[in-house]
C-alpha positions as CSV (number, residue, x, y, z in Angstrom):
1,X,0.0,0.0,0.0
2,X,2.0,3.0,-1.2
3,X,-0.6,5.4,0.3
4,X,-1.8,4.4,3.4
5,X,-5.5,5.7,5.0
6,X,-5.0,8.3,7.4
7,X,-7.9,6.7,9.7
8,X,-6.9,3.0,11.1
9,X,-8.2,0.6,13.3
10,X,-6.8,0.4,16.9
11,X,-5.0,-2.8,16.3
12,X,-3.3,-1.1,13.4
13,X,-2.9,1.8,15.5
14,X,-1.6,-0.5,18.6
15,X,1.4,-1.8,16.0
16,X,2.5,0.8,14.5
17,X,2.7,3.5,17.8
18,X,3.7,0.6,20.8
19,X,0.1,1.5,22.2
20,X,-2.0,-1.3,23.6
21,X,-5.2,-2.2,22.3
22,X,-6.4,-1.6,25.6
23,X,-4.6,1.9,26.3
24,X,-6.2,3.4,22.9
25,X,-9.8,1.9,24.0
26,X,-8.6,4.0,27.6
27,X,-8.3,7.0,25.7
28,X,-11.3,7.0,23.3
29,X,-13.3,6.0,26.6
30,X,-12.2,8.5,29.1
31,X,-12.6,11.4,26.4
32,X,-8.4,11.8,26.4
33,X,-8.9,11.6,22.8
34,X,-11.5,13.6,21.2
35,X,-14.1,11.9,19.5
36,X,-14.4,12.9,15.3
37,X,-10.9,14.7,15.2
38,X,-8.4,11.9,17.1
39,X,-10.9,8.8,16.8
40,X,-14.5,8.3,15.3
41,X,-16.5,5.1,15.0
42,X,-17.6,3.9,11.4
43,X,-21.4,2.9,10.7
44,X,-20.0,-0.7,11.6
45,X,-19.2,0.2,15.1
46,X,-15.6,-0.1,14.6
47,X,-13.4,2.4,16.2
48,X,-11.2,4.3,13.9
49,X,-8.1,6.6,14.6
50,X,-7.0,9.3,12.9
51,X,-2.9,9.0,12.3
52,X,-2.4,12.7,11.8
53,X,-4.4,13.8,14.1
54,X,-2.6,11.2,16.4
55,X,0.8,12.7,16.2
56,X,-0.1,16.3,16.5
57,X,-1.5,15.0,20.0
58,X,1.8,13.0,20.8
59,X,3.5,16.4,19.3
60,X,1.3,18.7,21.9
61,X,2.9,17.2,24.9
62,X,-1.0,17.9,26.3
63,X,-3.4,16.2,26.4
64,X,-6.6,17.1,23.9
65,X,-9.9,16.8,26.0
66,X,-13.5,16.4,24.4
67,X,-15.7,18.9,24.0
């Protein structure tokens, strides 16, 4: 895949950053991440993370709340 989505699934997301599955559910759940800019759910239900969006939060050094 030469280019690859910007929005992945959290096991995706879990191998490429060192994040456990478990630590990116933590984040979506406890509103750390903000929902439909760092992660949004697809009409399947599936959680989806935004890479970009991902690494301008690791580049922050804050933490992004919900709103």
């Amino acid at each position: 895949m030469s280019n690859p989505s910007r929005w992945v699934l959290i096991n995706r997301l879990a191998e490429i950053t060192g994040y456990s599955e478990d630590a990116v559910r933590h984040k979506v759940k406890n509103g750390t991440w903000s929902q439909g800019r760092i992660w949004r759910k697809a009409p399947d239900g599936r959680i989806f993370v935004n890479l970009e969006e991902f690494e301008r939060w690791v580049e922050s050094g804050r933490q992004l709340a919900a709103h």
